[in-house]
PyMOL Python script that loads the backbone (N, CA, C, O; Angstrom):
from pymol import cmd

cmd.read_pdbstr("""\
ATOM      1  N   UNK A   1      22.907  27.410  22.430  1.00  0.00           N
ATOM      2  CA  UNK A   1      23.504  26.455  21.515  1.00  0.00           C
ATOM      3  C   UNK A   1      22.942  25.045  21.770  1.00  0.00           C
ATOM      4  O   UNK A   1      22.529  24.372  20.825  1.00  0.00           O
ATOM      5  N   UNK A   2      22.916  24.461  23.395  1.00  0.00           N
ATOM      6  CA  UNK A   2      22.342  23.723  23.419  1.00  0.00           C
ATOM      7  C   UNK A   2      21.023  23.269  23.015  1.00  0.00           C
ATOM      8  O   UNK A   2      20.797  22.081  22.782  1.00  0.00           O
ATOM      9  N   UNK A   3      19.903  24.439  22.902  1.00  0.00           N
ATOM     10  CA  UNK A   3      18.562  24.194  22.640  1.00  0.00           C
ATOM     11  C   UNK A   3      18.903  23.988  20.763  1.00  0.00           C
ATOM     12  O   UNK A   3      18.289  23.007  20.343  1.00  0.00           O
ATOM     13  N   UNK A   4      19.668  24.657  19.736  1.00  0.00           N
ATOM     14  CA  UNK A   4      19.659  24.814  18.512  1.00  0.00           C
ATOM     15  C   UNK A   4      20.425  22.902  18.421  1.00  0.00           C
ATOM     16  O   UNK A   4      20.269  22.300  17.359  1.00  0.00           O
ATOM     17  N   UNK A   5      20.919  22.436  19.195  1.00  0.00           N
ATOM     18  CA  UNK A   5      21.477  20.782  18.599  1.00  0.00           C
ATOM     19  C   UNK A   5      20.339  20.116  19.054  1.00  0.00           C
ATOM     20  O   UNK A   5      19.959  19.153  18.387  1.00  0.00           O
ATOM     21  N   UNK A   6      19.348  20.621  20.649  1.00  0.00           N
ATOM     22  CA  UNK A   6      18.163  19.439  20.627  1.00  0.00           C
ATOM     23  C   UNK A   6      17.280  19.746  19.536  1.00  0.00           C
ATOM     24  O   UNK A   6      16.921  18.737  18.930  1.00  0.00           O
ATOM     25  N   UNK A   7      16.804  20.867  19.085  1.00  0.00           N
ATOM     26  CA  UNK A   7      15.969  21.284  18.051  1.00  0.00           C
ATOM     27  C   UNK A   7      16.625  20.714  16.642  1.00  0.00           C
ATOM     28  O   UNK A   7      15.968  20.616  15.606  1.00  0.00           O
ATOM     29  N   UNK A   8      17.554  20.473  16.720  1.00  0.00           N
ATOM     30  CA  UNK A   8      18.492  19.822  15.011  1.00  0.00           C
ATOM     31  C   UNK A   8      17.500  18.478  14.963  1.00  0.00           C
ATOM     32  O   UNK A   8      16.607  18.206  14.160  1.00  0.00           O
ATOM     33  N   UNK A   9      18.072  17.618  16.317  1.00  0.00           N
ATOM     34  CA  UNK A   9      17.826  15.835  16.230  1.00  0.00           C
ATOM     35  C   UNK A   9      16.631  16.136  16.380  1.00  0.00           C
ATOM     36  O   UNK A   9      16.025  15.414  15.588  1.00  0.00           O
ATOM     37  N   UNK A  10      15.597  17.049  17.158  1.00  0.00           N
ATOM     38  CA  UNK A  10      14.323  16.670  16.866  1.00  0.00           C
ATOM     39  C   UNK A  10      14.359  16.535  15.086  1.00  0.00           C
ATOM     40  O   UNK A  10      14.607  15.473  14.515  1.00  0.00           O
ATOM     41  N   UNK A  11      14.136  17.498  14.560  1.00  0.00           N
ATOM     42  CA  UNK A  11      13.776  17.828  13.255  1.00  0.00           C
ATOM     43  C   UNK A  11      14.709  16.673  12.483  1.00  0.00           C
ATOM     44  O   UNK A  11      14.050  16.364  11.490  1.00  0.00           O
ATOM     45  N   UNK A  12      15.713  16.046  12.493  1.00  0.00           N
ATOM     46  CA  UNK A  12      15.948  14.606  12.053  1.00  0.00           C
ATOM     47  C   UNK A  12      15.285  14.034  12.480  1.00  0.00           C
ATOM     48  O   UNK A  12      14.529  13.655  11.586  1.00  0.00           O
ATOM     49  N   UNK A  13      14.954  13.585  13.524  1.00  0.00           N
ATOM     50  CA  UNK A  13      13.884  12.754  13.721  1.00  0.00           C
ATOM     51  C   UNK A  13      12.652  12.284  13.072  1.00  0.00           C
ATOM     52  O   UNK A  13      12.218  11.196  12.693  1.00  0.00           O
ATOM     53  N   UNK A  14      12.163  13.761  13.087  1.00  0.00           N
ATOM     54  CA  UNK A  14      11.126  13.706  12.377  1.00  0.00           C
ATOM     55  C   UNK A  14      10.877  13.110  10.683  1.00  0.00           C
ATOM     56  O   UNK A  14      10.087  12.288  10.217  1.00  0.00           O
ATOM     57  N   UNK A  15      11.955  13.957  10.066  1.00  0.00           N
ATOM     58  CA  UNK A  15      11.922  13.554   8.501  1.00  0.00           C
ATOM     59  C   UNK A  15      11.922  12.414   8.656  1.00  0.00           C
ATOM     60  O   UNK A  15      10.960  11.905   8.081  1.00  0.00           O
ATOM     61  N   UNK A  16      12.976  11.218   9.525  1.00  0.00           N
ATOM     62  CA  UNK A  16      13.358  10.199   9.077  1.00  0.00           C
ATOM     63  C   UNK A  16      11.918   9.296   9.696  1.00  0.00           C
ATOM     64  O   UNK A  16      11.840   8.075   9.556  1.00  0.00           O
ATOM     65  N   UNK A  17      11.095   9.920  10.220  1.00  0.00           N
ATOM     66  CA  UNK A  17      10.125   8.984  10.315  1.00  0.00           C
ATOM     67  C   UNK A  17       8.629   9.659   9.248  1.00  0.00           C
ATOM     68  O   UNK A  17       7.437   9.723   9.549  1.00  0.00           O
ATOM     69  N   UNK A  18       9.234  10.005   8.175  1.00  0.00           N
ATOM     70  CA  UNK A  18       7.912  10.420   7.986  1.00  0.00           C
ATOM     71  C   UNK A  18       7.021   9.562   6.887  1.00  0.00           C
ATOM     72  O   UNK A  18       7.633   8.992   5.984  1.00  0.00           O
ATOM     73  N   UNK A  19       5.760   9.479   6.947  1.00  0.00           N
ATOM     74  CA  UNK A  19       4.709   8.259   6.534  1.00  0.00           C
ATOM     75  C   UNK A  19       4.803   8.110   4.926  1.00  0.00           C
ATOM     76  O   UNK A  19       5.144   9.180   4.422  1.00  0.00           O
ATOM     77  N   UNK A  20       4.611   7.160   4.057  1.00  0.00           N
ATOM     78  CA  UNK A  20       4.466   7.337   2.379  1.00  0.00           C
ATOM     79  C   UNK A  20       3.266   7.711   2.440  1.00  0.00           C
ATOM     80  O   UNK A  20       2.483   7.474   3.359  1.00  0.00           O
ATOM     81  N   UNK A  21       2.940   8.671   0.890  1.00  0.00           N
ATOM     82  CA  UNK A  21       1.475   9.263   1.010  1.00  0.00           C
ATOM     83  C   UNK A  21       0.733   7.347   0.819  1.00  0.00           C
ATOM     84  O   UNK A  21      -0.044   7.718   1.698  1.00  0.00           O
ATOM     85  N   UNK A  22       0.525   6.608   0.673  1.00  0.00           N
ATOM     86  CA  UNK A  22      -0.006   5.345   1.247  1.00  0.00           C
ATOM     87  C   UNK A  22      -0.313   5.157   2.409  1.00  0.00           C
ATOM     88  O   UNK A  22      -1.460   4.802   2.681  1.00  0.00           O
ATOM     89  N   UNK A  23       0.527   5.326   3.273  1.00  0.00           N
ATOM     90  CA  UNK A  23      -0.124   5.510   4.887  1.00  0.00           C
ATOM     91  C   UNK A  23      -1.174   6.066   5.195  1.00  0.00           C
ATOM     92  O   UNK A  23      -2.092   5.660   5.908  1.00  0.00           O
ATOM     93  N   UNK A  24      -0.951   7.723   4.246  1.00  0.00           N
ATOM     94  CA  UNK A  24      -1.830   8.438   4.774  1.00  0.00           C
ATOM     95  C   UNK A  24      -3.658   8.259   4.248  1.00  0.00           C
ATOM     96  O   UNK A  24      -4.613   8.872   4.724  1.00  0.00           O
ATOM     97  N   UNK A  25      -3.667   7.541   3.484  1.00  0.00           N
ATOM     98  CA  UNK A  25      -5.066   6.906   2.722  1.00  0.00           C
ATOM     99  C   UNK A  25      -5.759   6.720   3.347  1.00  0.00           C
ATOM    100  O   UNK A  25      -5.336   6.054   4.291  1.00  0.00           O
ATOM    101  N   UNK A  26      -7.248   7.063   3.427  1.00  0.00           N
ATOM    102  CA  UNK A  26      -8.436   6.774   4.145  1.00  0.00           C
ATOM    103  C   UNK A  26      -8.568   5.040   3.980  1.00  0.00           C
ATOM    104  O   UNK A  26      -8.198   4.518   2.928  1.00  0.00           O
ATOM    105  N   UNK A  27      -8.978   4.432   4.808  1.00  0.00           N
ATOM    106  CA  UNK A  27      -9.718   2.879   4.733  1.00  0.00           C
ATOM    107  C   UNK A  27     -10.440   2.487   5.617  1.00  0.00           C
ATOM    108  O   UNK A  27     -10.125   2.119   6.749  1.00  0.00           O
ATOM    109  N   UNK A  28     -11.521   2.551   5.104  1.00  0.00           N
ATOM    110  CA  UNK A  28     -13.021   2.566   5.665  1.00  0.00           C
ATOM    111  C   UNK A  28     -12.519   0.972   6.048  1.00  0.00           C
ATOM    112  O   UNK A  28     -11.685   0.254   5.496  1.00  0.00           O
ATOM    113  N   UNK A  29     -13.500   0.715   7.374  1.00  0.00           N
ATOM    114  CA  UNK A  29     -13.339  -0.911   7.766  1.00  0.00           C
ATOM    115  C   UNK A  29     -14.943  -1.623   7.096  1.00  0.00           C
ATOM    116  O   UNK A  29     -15.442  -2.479   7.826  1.00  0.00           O
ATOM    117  N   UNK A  30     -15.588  -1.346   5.992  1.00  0.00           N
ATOM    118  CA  UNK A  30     -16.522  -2.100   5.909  1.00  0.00           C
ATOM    119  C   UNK A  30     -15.987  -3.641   5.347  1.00  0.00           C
ATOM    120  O   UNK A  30     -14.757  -3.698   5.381  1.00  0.00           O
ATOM    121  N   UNK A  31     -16.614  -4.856   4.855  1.00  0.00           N
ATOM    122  CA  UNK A  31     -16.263  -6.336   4.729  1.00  0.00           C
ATOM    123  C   UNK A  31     -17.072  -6.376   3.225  1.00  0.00           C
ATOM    124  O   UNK A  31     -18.256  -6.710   3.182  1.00  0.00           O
ATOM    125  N   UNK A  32     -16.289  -5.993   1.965  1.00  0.00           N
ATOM    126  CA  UNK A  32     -16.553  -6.127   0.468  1.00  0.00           C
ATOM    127  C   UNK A  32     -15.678  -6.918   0.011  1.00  0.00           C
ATOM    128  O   UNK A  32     -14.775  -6.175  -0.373  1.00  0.00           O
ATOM    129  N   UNK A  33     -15.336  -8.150  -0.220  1.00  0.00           N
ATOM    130  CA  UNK A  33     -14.460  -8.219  -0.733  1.00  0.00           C
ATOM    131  C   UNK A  33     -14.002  -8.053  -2.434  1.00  0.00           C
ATOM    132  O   UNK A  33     -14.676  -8.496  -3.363  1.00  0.00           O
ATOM    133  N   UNK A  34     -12.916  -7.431  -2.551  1.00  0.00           N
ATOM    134  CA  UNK A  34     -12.540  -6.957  -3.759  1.00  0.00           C
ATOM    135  C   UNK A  34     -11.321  -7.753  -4.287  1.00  0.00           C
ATOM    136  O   UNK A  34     -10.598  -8.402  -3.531  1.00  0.00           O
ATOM    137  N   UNK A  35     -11.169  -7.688  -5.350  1.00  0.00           N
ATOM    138  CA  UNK A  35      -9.491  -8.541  -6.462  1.00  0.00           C
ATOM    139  C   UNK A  35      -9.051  -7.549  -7.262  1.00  0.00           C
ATOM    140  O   UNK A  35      -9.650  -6.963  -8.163  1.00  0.00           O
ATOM    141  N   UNK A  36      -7.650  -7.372  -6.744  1.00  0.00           N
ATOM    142  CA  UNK A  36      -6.858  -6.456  -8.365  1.00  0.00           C
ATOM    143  C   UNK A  36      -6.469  -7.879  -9.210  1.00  0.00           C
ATOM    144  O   UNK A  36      -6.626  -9.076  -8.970  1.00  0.00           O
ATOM    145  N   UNK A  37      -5.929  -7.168 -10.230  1.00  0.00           N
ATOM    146  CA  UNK A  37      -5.606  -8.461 -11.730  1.00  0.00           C
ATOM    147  C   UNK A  37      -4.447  -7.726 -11.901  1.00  0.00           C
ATOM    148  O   UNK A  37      -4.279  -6.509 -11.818  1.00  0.00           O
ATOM    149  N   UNK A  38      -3.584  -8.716 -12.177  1.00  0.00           N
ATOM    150  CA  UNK A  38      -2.363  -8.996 -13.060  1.00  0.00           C
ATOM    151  C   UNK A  38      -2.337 -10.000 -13.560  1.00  0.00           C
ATOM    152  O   UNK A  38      -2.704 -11.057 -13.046  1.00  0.00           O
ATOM    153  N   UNK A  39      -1.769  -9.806 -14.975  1.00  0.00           N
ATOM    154  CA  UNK A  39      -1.677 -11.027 -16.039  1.00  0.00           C
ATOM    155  C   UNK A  39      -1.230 -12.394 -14.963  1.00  0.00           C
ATOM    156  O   UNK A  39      -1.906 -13.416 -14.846  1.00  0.00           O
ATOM    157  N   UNK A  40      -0.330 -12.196 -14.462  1.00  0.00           N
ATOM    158  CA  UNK A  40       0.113 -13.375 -13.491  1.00  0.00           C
ATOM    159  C   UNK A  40      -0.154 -13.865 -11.931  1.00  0.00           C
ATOM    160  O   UNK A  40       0.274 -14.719 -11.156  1.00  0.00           O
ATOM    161  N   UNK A  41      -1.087 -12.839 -11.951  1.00  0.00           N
ATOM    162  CA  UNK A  41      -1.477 -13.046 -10.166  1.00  0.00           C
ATOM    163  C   UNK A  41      -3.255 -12.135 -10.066  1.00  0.00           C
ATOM    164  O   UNK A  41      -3.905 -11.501 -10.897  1.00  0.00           O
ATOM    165  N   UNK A  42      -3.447 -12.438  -8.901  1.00  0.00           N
ATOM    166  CA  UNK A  42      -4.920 -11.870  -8.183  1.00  0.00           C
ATOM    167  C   UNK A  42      -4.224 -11.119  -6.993  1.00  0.00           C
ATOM    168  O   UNK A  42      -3.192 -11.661  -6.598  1.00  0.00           O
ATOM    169  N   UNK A  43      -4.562 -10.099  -6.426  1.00  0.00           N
ATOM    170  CA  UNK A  43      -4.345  -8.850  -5.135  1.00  0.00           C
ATOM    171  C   UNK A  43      -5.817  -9.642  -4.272  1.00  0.00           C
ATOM    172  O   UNK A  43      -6.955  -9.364  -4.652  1.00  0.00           O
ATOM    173  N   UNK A  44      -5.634 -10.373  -3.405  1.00  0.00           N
ATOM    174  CA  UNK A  44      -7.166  -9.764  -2.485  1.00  0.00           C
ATOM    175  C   UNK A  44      -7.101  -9.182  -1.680  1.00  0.00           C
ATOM    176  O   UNK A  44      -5.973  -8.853  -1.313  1.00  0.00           O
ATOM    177  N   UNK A  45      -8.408  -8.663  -0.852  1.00  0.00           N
ATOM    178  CA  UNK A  45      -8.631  -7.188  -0.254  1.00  0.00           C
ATOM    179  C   UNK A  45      -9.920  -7.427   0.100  1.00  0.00           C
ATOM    180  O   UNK A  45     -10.891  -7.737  -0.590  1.00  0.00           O
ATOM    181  N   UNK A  46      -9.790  -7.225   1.363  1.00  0.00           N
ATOM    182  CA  UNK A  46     -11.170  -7.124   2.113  1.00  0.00           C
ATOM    183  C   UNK A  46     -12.043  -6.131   1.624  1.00  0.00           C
ATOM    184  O   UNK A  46     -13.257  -6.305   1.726  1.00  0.00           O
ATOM    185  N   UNK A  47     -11.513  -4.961   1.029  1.00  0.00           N
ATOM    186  CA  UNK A  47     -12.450  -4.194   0.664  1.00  0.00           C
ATOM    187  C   UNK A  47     -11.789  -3.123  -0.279  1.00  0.00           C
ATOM    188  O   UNK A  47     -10.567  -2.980  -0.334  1.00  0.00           O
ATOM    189  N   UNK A  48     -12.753  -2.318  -1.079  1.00  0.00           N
ATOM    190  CA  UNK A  48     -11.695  -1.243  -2.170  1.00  0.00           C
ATOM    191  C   UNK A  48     -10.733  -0.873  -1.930  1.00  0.00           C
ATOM    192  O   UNK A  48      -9.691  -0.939  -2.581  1.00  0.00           O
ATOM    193  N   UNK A  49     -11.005  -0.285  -0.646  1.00  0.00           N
ATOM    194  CA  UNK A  49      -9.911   0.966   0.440  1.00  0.00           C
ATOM    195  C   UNK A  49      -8.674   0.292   0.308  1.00  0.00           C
ATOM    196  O   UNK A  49      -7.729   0.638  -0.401  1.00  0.00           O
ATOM    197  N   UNK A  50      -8.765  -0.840   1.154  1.00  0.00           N
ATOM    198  CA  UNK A  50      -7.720  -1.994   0.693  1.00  0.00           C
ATOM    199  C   UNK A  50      -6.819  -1.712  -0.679  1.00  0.00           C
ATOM    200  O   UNK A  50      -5.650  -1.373  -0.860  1.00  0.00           O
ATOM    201  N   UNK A  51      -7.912  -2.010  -1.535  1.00  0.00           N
ATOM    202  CA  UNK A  51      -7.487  -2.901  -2.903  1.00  0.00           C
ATOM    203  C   UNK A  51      -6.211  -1.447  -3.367  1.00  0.00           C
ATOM    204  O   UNK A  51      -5.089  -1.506  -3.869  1.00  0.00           O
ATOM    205  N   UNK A  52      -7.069  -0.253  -2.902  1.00  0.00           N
ATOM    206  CA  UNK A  52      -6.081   0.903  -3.173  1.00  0.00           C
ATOM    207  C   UNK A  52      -4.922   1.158  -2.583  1.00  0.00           C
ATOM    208  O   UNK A  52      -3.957   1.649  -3.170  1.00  0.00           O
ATOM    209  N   UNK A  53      -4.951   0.837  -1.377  1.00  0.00           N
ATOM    210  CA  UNK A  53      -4.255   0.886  -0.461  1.00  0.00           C
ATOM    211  C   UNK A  53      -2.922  -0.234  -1.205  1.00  0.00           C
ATOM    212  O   UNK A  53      -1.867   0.360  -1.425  1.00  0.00           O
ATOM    213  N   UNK A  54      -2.936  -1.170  -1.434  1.00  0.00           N
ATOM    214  CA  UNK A  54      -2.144  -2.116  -1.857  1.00  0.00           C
ATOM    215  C   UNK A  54      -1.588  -1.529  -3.643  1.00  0.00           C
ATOM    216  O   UNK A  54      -0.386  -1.469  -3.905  1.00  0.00           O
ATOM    217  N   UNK A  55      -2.276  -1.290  -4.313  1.00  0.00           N
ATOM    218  CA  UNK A  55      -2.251  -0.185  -5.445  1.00  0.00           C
ATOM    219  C   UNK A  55      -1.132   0.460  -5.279  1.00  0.00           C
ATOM    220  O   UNK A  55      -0.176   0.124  -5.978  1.00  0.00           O
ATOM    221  N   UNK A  56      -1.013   1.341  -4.493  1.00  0.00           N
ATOM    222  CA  UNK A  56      -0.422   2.563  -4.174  1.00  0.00           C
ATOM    223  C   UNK A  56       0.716   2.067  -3.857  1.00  0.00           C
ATOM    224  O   UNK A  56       1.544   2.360  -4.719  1.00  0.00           O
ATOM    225  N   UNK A  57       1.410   1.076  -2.513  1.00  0.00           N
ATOM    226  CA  UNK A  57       2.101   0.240  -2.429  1.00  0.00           C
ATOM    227  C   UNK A  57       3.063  -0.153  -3.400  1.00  0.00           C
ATOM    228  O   UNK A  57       4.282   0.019  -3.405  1.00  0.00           O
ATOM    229  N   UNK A  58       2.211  -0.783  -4.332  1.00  0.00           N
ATOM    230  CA  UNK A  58       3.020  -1.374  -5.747  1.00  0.00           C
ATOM    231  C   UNK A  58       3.247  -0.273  -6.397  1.00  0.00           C
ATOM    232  O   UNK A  58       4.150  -0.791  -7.055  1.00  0.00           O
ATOM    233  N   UNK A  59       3.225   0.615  -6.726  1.00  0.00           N
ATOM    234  CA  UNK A  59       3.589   1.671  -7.425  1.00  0.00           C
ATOM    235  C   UNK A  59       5.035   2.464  -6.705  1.00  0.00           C
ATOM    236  O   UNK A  59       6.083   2.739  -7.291  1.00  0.00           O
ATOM    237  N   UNK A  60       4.630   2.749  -5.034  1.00  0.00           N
ATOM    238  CA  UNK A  60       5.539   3.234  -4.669  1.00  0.00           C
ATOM    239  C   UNK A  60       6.943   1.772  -4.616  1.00  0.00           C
ATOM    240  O   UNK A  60       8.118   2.124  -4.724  1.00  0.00           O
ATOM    241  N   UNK A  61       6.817   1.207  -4.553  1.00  0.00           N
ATOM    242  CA  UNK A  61       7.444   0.276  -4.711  1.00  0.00           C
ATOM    243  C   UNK A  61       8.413  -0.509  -6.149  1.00  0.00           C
ATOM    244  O   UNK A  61       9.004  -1.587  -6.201  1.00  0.00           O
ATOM    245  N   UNK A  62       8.247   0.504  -7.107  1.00  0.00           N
ATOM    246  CA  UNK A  62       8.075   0.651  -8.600  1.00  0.00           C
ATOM    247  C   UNK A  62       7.535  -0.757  -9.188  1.00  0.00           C
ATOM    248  O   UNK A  62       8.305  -1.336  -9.954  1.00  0.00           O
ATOM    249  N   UNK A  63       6.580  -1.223  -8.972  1.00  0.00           N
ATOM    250  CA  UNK A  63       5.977  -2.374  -9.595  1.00  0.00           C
ATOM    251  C   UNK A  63       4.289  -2.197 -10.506  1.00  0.00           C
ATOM    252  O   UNK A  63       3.507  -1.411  -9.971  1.00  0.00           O
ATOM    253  N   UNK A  64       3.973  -2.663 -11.356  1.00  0.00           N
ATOM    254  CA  UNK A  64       3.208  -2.148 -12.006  1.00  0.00           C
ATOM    255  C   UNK A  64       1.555  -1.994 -11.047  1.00  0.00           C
ATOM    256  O   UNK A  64       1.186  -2.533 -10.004  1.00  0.00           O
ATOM    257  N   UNK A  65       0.916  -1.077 -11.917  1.00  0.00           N
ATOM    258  CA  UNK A  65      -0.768  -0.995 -10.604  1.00  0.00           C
ATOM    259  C   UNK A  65      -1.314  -2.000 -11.587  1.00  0.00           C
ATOM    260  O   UNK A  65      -0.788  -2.414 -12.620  1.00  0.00           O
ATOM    261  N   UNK A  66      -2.751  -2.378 -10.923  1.00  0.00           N
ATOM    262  CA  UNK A  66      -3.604  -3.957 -11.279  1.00  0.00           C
ATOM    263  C   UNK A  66      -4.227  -3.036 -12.391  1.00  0.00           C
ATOM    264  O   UNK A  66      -4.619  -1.876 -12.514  1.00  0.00           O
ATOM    265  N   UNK A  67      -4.087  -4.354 -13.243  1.00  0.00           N
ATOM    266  CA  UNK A  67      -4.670  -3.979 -14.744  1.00  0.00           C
ATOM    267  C   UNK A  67      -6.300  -3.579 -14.459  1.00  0.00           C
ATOM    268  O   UNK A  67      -6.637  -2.436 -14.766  1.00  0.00           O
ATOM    269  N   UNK A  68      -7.361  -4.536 -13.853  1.00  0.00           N
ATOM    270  CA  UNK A  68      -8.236  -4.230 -13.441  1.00  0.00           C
ATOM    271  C   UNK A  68      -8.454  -4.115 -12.135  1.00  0.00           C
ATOM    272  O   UNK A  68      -7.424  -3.960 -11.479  1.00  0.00           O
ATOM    273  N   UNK A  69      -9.486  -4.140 -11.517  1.00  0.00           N
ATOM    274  CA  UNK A  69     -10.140  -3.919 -10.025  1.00  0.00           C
ATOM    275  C   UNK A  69     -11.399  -3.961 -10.138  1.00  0.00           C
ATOM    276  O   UNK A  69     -12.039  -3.189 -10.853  1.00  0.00           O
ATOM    277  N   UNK A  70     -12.190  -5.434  -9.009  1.00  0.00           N
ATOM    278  CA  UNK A  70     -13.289  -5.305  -8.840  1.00  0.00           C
ATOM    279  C   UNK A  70     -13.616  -6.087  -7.559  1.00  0.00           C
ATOM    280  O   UNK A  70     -12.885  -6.834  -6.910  1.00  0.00           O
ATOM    281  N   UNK A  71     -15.394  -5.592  -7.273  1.00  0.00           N
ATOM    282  CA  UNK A  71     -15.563  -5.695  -6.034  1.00  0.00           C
ATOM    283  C   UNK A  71     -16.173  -7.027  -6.040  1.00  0.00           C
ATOM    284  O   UNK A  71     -17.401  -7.085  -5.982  1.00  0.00           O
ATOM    285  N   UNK A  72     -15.556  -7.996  -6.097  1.00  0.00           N
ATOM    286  CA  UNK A  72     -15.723  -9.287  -5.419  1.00  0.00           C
ATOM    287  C   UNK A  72     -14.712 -10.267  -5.713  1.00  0.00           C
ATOM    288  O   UNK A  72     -13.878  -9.817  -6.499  1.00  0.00           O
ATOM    289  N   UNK A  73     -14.429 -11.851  -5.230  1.00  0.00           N
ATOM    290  CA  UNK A  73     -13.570 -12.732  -4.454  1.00  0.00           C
ATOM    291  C   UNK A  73     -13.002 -12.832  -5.663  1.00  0.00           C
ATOM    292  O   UNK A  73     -13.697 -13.169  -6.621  1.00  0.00           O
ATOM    293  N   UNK A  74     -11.667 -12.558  -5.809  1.00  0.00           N
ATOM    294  CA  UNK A  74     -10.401 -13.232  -6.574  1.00  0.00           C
ATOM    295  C   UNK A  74     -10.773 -14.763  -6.959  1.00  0.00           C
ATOM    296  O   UNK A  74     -11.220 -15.477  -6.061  1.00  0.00           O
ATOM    297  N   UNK A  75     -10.626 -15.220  -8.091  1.00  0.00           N
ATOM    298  CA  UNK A  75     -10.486 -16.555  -8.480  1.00  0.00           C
ATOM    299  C   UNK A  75      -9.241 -17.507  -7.893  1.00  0.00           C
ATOM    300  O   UNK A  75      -8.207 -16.885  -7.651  1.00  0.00           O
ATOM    301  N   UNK A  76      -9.229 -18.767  -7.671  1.00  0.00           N
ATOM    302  CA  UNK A  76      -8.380 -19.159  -7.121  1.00  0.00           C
ATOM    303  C   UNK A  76      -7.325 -19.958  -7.930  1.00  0.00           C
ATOM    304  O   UNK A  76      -6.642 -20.839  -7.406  1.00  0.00           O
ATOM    305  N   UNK A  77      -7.215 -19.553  -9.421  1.00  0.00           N
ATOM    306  CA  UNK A  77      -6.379 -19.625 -10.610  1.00  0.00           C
ATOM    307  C   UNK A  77      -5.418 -19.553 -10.580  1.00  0.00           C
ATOM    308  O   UNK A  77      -4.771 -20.537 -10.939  1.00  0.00           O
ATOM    309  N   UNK A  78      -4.595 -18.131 -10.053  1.00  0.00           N
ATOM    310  CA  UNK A  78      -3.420 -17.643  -9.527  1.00  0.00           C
ATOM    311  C   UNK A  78      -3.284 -17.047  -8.413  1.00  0.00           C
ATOM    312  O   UNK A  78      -4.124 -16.396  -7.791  1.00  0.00           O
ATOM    313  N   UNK A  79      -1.479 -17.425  -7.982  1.00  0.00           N
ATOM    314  CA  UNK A  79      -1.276 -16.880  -6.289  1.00  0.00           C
ATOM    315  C   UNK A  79      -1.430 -15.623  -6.373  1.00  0.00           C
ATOM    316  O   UNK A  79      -1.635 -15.026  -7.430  1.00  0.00           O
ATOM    317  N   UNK A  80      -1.334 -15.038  -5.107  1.00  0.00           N
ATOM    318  CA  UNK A  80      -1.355 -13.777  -4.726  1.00  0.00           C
ATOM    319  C   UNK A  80      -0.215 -12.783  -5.208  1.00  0.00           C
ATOM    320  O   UNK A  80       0.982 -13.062  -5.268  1.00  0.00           O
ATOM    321  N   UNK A  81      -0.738 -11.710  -5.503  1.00  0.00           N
ATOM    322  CA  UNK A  81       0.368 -10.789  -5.758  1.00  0.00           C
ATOM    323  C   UNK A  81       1.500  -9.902  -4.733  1.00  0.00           C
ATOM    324  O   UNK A  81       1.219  -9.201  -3.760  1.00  0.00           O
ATOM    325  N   UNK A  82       2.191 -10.053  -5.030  1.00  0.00           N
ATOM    326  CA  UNK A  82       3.400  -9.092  -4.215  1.00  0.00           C
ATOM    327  C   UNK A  82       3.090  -7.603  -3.987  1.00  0.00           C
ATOM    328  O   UNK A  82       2.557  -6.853  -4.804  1.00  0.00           O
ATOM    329  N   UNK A  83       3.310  -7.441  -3.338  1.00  0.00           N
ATOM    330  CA  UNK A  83       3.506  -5.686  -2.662  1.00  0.00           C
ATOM    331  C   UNK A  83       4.714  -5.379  -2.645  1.00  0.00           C
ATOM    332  O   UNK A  83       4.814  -4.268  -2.123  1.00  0.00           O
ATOM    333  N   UNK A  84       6.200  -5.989  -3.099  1.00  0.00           N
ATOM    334  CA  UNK A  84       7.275  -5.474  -3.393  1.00  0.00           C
ATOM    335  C   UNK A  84       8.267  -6.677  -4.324  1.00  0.00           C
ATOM    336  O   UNK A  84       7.916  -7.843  -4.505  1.00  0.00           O
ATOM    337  N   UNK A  85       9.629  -6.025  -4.863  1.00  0.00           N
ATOM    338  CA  UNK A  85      10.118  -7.370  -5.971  1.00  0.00           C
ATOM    339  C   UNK A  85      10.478  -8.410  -4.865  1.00  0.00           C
ATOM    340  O   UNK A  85      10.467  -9.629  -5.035  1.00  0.00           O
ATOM    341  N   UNK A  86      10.876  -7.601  -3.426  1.00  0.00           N
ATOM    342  CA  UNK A  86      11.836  -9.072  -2.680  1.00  0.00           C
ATOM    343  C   UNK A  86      10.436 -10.363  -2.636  1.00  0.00           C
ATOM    344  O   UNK A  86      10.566 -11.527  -3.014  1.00  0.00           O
ATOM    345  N   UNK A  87       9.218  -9.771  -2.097  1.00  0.00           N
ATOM    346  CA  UNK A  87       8.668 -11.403  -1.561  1.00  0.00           C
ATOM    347  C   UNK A  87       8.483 -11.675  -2.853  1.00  0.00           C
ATOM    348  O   UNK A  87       8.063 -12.780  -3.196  1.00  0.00           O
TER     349      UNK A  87
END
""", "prot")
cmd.dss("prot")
cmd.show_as("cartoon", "prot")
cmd.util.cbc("prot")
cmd.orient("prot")
C-alpha cells in the first residue's frame, strides 16, 4: 500500500510539471536576427527558432500569431510585443 501512495505523488508530480509543446521546440543558437508584425507592435528575435518559439507562446497564451515574419531587425516604429495579455 505504501509503495501504490509513493507511486500516486510520483505520477502527480509528474503531470503537474509537464512542459507546453513550446518548450519542447528545437532552437538552433545561430545570430539572424528576425521581426514578427502586428498591426500594433514588432516581436524581435535573435533568430527564426526564436521568432517561432515566441509564435507559439502567443497562441498558447490565446493571443493572436504575427501577421508576418522576417529575417531581419524590427523597425524601431513600434514597442515590442507581448507574449501574454498581463505584460
Amino acid at each position: 500500500m505504501k509503495i501504490f501512495i509513493f507511486v500516486l505523488i510520483l505520477g502527480l508530480c509528474k503531470v503537474m510539471t509537464v512542459k507546453s509543446d513550446c518548450d519542447k521546440m528545437r532552437i538552433r543558437g545561430f545570430n539572424r536576427p528576425s521581426c514578427g508584425h502586428l498591426p500594433d507592435c514588432y516581436q524581435h528575435a535573435k533568430n527564426i527558432d526564436i521568432l517561432d518559439y515566441y509564435s507559439c507562446k502567443r497562441k498558447e497564451n490565446g493571443l493572436p500569431d504575427f501577421t508576418s515574419k522576417w529575417e531581419e531587425r524590427c523597425p524601431d516604429d513600434k514597442p515590442q510585443c507581448s507574449l501574454s495579455e498581463s505584460t
